[in-house]
N, CA, C and O of each residue as an XYZ file, in Angstrom:
304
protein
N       0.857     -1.178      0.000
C       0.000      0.000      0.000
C       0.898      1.234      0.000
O       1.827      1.318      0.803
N       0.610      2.275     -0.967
C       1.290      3.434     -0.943
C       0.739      4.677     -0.077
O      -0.344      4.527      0.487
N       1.235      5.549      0.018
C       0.646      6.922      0.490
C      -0.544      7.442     -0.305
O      -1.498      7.950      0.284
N      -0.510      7.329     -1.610
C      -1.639      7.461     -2.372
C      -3.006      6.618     -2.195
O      -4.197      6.888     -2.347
N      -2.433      5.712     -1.885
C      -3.276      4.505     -1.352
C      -4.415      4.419     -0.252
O      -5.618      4.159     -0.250
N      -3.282      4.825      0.846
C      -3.728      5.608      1.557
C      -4.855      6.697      1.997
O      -5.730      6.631      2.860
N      -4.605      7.431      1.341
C      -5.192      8.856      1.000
C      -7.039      8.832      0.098
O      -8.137      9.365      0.258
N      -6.334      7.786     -0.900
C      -7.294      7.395     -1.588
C      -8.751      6.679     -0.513
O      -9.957      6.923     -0.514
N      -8.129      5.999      0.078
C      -9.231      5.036      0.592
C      -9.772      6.367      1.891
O     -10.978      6.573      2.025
N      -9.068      6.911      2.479
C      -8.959      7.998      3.688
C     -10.180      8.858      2.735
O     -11.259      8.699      3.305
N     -10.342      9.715      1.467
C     -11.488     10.100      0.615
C     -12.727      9.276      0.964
O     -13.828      9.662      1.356
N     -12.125      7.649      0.645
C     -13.653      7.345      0.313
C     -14.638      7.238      1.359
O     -15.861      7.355      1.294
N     -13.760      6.956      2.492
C     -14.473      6.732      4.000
C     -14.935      8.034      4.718
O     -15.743      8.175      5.635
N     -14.327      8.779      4.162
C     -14.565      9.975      4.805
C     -15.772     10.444      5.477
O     -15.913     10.814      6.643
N     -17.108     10.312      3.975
C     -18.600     10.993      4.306
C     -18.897     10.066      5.463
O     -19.235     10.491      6.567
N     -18.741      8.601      5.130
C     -19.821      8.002      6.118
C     -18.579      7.625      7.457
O     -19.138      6.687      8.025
N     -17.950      7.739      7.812
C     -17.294      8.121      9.146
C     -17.549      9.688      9.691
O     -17.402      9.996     10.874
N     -17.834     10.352      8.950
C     -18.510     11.520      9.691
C     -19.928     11.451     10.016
O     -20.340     12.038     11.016
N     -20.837     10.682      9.142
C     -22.055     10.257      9.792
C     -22.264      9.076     11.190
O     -23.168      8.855     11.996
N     -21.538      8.777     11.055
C     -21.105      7.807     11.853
C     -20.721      8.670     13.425
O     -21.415      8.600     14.440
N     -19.796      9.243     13.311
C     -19.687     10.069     14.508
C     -20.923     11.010     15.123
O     -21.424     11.132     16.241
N     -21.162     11.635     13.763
C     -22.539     12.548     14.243
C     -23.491     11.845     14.848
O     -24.008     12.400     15.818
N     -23.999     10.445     14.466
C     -25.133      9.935     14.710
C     -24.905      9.449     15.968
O     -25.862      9.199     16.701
N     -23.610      9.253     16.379
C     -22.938      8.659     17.854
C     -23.302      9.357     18.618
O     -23.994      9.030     19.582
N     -22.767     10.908     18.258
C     -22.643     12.128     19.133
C     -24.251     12.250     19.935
O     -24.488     12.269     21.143
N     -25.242     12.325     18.726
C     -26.518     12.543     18.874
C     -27.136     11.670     19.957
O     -27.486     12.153     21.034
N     -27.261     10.432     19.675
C     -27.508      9.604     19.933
C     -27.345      9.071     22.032
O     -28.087      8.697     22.941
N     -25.407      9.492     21.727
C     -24.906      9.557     23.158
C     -25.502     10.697     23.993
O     -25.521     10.750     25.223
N     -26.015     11.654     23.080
C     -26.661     13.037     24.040
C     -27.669     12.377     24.909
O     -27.928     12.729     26.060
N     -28.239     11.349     24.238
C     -29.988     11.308     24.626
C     -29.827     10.521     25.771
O     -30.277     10.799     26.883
N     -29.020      9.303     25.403
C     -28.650      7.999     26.177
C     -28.065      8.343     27.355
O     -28.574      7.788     28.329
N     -26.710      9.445     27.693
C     -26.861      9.932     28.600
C     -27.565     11.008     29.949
O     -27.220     11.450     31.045
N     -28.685     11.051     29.063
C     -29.873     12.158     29.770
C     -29.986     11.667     31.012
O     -29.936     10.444     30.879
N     -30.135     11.991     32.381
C     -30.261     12.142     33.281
C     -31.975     12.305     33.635
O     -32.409     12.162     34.778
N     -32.745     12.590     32.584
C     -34.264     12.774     32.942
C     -34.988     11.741     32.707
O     -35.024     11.264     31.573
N     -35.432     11.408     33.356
C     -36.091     10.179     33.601
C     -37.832     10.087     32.513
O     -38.597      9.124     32.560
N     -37.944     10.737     32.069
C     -39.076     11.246     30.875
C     -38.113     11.034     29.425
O     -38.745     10.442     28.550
N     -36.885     11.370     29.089
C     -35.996     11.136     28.243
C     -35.612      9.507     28.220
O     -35.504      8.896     27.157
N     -35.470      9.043     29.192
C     -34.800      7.781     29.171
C     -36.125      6.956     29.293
O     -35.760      5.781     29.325
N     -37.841      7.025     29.399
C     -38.352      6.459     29.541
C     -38.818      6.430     28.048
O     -38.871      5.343     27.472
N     -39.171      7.632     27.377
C     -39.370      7.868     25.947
C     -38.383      7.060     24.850
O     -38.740      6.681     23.735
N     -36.421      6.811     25.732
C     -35.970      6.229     24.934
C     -36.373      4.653     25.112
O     -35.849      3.908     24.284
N     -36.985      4.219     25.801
C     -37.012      2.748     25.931
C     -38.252      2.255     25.568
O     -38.401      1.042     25.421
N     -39.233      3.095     25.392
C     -40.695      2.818     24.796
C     -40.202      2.618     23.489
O     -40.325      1.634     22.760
N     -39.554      3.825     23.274
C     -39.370      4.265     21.175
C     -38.593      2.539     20.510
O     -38.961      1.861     19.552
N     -37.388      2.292     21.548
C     -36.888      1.015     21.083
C     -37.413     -0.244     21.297
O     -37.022     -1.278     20.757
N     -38.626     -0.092     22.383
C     -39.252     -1.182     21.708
C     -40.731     -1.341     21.306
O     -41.454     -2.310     21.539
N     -41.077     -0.070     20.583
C     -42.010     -0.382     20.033
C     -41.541     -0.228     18.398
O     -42.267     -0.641     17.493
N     -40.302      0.387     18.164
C     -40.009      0.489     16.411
C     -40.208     -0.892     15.831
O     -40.219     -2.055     16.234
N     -40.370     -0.186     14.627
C     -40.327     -1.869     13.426
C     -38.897     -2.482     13.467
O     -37.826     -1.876     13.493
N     -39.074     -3.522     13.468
C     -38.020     -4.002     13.102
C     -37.008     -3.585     11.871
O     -35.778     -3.553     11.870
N     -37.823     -3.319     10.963
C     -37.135     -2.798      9.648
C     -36.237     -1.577     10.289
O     -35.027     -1.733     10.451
N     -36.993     -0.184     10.694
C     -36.252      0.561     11.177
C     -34.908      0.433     11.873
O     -33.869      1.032     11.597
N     -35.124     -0.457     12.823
C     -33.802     -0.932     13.497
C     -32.906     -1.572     12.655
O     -31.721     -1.467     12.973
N     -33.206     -2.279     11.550
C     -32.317     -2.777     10.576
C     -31.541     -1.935     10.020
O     -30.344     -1.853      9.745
N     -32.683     -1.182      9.883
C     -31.929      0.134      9.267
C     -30.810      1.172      9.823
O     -29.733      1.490      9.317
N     -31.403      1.580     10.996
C     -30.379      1.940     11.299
C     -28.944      1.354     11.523
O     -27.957      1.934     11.070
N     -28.890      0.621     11.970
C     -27.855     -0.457     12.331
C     -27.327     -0.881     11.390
O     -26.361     -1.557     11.745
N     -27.482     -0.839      9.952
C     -27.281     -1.545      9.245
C     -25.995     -0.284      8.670
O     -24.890     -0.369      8.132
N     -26.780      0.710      9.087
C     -25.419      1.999      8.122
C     -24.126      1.691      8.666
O     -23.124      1.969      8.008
N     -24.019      1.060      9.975
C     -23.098      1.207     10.602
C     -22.484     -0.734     10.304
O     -21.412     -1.046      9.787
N     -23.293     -1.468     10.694
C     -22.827     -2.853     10.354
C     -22.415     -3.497      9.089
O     -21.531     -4.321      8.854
N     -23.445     -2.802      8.199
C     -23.363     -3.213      6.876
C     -22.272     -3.058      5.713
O     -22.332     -3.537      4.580
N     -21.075     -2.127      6.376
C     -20.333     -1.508      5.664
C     -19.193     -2.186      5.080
O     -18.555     -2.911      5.843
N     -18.891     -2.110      4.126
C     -17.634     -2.462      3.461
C     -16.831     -1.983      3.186
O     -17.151     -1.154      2.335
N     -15.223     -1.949      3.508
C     -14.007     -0.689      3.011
C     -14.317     -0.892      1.205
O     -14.607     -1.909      0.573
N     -14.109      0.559      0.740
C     -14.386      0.714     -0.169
C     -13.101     -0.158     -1.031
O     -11.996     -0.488     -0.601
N     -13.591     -0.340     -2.135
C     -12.908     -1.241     -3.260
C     -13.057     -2.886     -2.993
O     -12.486     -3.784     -3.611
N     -13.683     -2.964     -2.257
C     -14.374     -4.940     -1.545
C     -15.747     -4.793     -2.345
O     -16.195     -3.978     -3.151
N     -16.271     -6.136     -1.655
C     -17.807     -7.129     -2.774
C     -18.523     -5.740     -1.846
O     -18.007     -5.377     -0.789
N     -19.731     -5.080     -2.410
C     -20.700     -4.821     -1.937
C     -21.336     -5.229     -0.721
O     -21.502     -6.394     -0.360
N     -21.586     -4.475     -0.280
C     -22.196     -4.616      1.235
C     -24.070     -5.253      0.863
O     -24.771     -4.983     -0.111
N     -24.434     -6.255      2.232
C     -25.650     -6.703      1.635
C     -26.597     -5.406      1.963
O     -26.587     -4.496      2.792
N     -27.287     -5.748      1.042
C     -28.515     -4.686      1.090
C     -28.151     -3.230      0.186
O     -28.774     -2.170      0.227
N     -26.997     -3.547     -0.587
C     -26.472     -2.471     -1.130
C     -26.057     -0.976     -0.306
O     -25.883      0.087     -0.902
N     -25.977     -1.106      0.764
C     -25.649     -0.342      1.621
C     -24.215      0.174      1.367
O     -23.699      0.974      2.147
């Protein structure tokens, strides 16, 4: 692997490692809430979502493949 190489793949990952953080960031805001109306809202919401949803989300983050590999399932 060269420096170009490097660099190259460092481009392609770029967008979705910044979504990735953001959605962390967000996410960790809520999860650490201290209000007990916040943390009760978060535990209704997760288990009453569809399943699909949860696929979904999870999936941006699981589903991923370093770029230049087979496609990720679900075309993700």
């Amino acid at each position: 692997m060269t420096t170009g190489d490097l660099a190259a793949y460092d481009r392609a990952r770029l967008g979705r490692t910044r979504a990735v953080v953001s959605t962390a960031r967000r996410k960790g805001r809520i999860a650490v809430s201290r209000s007990r109306l916040v943390h009760r809202m978060q535990v209704l919401g997760m288990r009453r979502a569809p399943a699909s949803i949860v696929r979904k989300e999870t999936g941006r983050v699981w589903d991923w493949t370093p770029p230049g590999t087979a496609e990720a399932p679900g075309g993700r």
